[in-house]
Structure formats: structure tokens, C-alpha cells
C-alpha beads as a LAMMPS data file, in Angstrom:
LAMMPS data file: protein, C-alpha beads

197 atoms
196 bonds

1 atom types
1 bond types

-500.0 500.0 xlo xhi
-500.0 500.0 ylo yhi
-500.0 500.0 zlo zhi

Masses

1 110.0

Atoms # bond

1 1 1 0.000 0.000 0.000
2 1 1 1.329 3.020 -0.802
3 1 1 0.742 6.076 1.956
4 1 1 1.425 8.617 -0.643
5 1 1 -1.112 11.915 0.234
6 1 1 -3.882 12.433 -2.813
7 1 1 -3.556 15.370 -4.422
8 1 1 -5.231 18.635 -2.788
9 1 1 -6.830 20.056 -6.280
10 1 1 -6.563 18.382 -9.486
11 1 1 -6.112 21.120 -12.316
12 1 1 -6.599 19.538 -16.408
13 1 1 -5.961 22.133 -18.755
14 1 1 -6.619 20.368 -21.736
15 1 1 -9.159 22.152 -22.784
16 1 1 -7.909 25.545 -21.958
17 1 1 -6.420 28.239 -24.336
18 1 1 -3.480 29.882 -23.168
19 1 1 -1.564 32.757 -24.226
20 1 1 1.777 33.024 -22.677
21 1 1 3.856 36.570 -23.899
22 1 1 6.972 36.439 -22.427
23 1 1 10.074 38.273 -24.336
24 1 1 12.617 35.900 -22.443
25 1 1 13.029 32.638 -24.078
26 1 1 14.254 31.230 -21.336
27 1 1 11.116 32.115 -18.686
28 1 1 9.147 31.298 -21.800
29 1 1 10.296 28.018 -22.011
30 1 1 10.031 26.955 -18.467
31 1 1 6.421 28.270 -18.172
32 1 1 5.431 26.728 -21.219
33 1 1 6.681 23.135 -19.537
34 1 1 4.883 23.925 -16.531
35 1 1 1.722 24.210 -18.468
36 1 1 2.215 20.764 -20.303
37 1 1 2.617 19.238 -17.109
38 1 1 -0.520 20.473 -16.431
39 1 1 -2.286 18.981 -19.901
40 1 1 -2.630 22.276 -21.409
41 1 1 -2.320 21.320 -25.485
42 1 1 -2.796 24.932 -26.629
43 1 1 0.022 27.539 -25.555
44 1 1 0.515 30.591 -28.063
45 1 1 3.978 31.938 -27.151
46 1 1 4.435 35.370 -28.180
47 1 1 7.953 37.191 -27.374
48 1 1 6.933 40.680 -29.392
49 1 1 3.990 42.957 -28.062
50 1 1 2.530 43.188 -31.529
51 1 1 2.165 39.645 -31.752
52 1 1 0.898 39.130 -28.374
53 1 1 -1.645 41.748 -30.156
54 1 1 -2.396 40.159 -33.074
55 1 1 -3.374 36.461 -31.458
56 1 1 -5.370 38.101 -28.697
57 1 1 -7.836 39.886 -31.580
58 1 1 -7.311 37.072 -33.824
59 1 1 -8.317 34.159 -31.695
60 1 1 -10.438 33.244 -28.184
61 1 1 -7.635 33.111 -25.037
62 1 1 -9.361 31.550 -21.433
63 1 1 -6.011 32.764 -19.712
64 1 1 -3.357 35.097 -20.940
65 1 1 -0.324 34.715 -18.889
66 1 1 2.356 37.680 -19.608
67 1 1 5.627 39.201 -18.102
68 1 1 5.508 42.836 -19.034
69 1 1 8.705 43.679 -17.874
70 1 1 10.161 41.465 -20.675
71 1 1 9.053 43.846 -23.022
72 1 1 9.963 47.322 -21.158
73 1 1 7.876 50.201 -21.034
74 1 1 5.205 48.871 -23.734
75 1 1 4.830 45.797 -22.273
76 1 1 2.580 47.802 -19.171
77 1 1 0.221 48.508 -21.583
78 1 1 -0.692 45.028 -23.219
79 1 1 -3.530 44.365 -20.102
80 1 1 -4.953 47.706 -20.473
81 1 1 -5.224 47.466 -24.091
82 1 1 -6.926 43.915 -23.681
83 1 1 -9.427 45.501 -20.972
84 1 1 -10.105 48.277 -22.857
85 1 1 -9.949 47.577 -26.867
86 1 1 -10.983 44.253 -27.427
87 1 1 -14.362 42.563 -27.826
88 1 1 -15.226 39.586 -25.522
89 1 1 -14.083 36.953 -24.617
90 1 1 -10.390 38.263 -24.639
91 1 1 -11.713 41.277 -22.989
92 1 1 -12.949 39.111 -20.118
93 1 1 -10.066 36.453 -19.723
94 1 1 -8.434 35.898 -17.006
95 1 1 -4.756 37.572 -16.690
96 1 1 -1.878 36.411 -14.643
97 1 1 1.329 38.174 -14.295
98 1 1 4.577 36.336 -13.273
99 1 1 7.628 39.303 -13.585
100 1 1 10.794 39.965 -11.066
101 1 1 9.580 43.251 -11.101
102 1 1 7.276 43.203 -7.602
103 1 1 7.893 46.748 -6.379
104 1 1 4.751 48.088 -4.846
105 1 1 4.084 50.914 -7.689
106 1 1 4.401 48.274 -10.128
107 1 1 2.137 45.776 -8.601
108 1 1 -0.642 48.634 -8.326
109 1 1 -0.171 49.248 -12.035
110 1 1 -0.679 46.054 -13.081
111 1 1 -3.735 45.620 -10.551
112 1 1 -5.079 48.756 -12.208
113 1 1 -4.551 47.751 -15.789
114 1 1 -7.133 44.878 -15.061
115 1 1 -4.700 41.684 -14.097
116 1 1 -6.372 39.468 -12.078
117 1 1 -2.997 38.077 -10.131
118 1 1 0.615 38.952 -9.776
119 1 1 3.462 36.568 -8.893
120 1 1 6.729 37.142 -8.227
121 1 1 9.652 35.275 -10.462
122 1 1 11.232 32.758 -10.253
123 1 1 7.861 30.718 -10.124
124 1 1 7.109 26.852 -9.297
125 1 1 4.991 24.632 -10.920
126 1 1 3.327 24.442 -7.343
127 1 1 2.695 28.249 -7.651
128 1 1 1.717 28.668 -10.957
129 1 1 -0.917 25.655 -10.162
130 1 1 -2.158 27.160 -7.123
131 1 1 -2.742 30.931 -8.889
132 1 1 -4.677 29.593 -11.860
133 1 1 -6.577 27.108 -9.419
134 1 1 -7.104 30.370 -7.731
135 1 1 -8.021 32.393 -10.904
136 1 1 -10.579 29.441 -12.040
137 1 1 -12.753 29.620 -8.608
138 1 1 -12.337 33.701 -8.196
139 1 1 -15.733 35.017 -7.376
140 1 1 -14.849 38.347 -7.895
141 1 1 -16.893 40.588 -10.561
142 1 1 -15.666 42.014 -13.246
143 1 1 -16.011 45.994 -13.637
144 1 1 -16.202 47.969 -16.145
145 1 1 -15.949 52.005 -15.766
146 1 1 -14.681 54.904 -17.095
147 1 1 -11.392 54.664 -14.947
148 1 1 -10.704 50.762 -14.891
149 1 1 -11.916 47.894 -16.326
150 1 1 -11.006 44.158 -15.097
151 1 1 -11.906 41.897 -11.844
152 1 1 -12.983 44.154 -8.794
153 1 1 -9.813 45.071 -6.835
154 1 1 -11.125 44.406 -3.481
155 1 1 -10.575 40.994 -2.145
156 1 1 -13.062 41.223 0.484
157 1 1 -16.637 41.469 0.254
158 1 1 -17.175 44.228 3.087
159 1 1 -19.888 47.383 2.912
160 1 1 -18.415 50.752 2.724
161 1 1 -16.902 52.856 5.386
162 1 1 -19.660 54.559 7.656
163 1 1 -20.695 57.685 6.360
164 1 1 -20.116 56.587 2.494
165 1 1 -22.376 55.525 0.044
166 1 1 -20.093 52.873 -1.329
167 1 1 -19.159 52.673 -5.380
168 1 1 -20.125 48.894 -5.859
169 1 1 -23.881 48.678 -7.581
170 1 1 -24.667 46.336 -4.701
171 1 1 -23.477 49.094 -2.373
172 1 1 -26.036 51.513 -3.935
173 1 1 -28.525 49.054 -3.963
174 1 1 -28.847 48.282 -0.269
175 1 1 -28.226 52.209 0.731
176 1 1 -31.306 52.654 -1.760
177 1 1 -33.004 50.293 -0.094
178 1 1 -32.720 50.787 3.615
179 1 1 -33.118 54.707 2.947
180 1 1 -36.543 54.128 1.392
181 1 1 -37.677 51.906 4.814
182 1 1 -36.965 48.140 3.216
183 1 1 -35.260 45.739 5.465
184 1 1 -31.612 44.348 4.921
185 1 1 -31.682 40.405 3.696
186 1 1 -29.622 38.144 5.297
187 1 1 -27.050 39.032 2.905
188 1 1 -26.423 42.571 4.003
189 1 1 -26.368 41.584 7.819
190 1 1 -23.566 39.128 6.680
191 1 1 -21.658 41.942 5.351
192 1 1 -21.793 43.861 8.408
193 1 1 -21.120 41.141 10.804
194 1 1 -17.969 40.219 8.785
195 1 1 -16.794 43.705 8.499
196 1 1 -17.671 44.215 12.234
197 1 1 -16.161 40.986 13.527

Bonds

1 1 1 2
2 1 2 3
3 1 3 4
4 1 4 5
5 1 5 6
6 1 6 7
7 1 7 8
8 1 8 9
9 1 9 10
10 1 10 11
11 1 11 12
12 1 12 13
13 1 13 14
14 1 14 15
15 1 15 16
16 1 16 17
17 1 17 18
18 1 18 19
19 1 19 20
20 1 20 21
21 1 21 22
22 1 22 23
23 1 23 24
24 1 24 25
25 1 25 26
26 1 26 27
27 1 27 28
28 1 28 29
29 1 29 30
30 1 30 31
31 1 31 32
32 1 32 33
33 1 33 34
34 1 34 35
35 1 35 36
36 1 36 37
37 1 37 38
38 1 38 39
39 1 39 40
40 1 40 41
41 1 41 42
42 1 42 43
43 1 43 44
44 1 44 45
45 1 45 46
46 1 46 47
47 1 47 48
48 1 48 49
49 1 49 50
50 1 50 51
51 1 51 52
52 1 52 53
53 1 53 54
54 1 54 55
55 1 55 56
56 1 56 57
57 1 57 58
58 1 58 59
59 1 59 60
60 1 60 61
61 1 61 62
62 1 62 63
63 1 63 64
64 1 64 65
65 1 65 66
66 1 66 67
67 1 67 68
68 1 68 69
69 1 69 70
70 1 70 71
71 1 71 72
72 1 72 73
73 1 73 74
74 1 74 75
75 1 75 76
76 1 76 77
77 1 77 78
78 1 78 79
79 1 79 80
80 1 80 81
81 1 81 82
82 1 82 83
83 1 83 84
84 1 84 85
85 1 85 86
86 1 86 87
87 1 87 88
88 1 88 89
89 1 89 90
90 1 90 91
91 1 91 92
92 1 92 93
93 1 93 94
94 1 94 95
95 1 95 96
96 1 96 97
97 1 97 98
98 1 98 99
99 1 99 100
100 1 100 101
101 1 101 102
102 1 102 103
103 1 103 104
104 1 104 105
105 1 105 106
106 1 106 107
107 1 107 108
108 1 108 109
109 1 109 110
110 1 110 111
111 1 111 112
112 1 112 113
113 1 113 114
114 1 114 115
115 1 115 116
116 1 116 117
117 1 117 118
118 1 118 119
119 1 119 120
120 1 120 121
121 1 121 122
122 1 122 123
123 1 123 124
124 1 124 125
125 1 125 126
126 1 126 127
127 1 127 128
128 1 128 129
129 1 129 130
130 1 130 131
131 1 131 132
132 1 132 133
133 1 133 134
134 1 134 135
135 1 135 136
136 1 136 137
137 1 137 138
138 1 138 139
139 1 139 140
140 1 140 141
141 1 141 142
142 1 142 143
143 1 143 144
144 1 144 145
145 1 145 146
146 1 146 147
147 1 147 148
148 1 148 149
149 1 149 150
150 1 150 151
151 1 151 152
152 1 152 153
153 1 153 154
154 1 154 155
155 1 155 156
156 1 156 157
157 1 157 158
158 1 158 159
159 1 159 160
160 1 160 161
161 1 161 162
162 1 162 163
163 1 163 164
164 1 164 165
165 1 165 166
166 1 166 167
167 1 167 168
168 1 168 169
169 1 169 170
170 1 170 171
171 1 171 172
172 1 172 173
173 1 173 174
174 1 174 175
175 1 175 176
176 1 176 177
177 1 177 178
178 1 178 179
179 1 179 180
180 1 180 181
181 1 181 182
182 1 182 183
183 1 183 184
184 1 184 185
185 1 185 186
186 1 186 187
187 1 187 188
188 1 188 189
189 1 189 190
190 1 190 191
191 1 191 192
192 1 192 193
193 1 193 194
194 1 194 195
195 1 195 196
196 1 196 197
């Protein structure tokens, strides 16, 4: 008998499209191995912008996996471009950054350009897995303004500060609500209590 542990999450990608633009050949290479492992049979590798460009408005991505850095300056732009220009489903797929680059000004550029996860390099299979498992059971809605478009930012589901009226639809909706006399649902008393506790 063998006492080996089962596996916490199993991940198949076989049926997933993935984009993977990456300048280094290198990182390239060992991310696109990663992905094999994990049964992924389609894996566009783009090491130019403009061809990361050109498949994303060409073709249907689930997850678009990039290293901006790689590229320099233009390479910042790729995510907000995808948020903003194209057409679902690119518009809508899910984006994870892996880059060396992890100072806090960065990270809050690509958060604001609509990625929905950063990692830091050098990345393991075990990350990788565990981000995209992540990415495929995020809850989080996607937003669309005139400012930002992508996943919501906030990672916890909490009403607004006292003495705001919140910028979430939902947060207008229960303000609405309660100011015209109507009860909170269970729902809204959750959100309190967890903000509270």
C-alpha cells in the first residue's frame, strides 16, 4: 500500500487556451513546460507585443499569462489594451502576471490595468498551479468604468466605510433600499457582521 497523500486540487488544462507573452526565451520556455505538465495542449507563445496583439484579436484566449517587464515600457500597456480595446471573450479572460519586477508601484499598475494576479519570479509549478486554481474559482466581478476595467480590486466582500455611500452597484442598492424603509436580507447583515467581527 502506498501512503502517498492524494492530491489537494486536481487542475486539467486540456481544454484551456493559453496565451503566454513572455520576451525571455528562457522564462518562456520553463512556463510553457509547466503548463504541459498540467495537460494544457494549446500555448501561443508570443515574445513581441505586436504579436501578443495580433493572437489576442485574432483568436479566443481563457487565460493570458504575460511578463511585461520582458518587453519594457510597452509591455505595461498590453492588459490595459486587452481591458479596454478588445471585444469579448479576450476582454474578459483571465490575466496572470509572473515578472521579477514586484515593487509596490508596479504591482498597483498592473492591478489597475485589469490583471487578475501577480506573482513574483522565479515561479514553481506548485505556484503557478495554485494561482490559476485560484483564478478558475475567483468570485470576484468584473467591472467595467470609465477609470478601470477588469476583476474588482477588493478581495473582500465588506460594505463601505460609515458615512459613504459605497461605489459597488450592490453598495447603492442596499443604501437605496434601507433609505426608502426596506429591510436588509440576510445578505447585508452578513456583510456587516464580517466587516464588524
Amino acid at each position: 500500500m502506498s501512503s502517498a497523500k492524494p492530491p489537494k486540487a486536481l487542475l486539467n488544462l486540456q481544454r484551456t487556451s493559453v496565451l503566454l507573452a513572455d520576451a525571455d526565451m528562457m522564462g518562456q520556455s520553463i512556463v510553457v513546460q509547466m503548463l504541459i505538465g498540467f495537460g494544457a495542449r494549446t500555448v501561443a507563445r508570443c515574445d513581441e507585443i505586436a504579436d501578443a496583439r495580433r493572437h489576442l484579436t485574432s483568436q479566443p484566449y481563457d487565460l493570458v499569462i504575460a511578463d511585461p517587464a520582458s518587453f519594457g515600457p510597452v509591455g505595461y500597456d498590453l492588459i490595459s489594451w486587452m481591458r479596454r480595446e478588445l471585444p469579448a471573450p479576450n476582454r474578459h479572460a483571465s490575466v496572470l502576471i509572473i515578472t521579477g519586477h514586484t515593487e509596490s508601484s508596479r504591482i498597483g499598475q498592473l492591478r489597475d490595468s485589469g490583471a487578475n494576479f501577480v506573482v513574483s519570479r522565479p515561479l514553481s509549478a506548485t505556484v503557478l498551479l495554485e494561482r490559476i486554481l485560484w483564478m478558475s474559482r475567483e468570485k470576484r466581478p468584473y467591472v467595467e468604468t470609465l477609470h478601470y476595467v477588469g476583476p474588482d480590486r477588493r478581495w473582500r466582500d465588506v460594505p463601505p466605510p460609515a458615512g459613504t455611500a459605497g461605489r459597488r452597484q450592490k453598495d447603492l442598492e442596499v443604501a437605496a433600499r434601507i433609505a426608502a424603509g426596506g429591510e436588509m436580507n440576510q445578505t447585508d447583515i452578513d456583510l456587516i457582521m464580517n466587516a464588524t467581527a
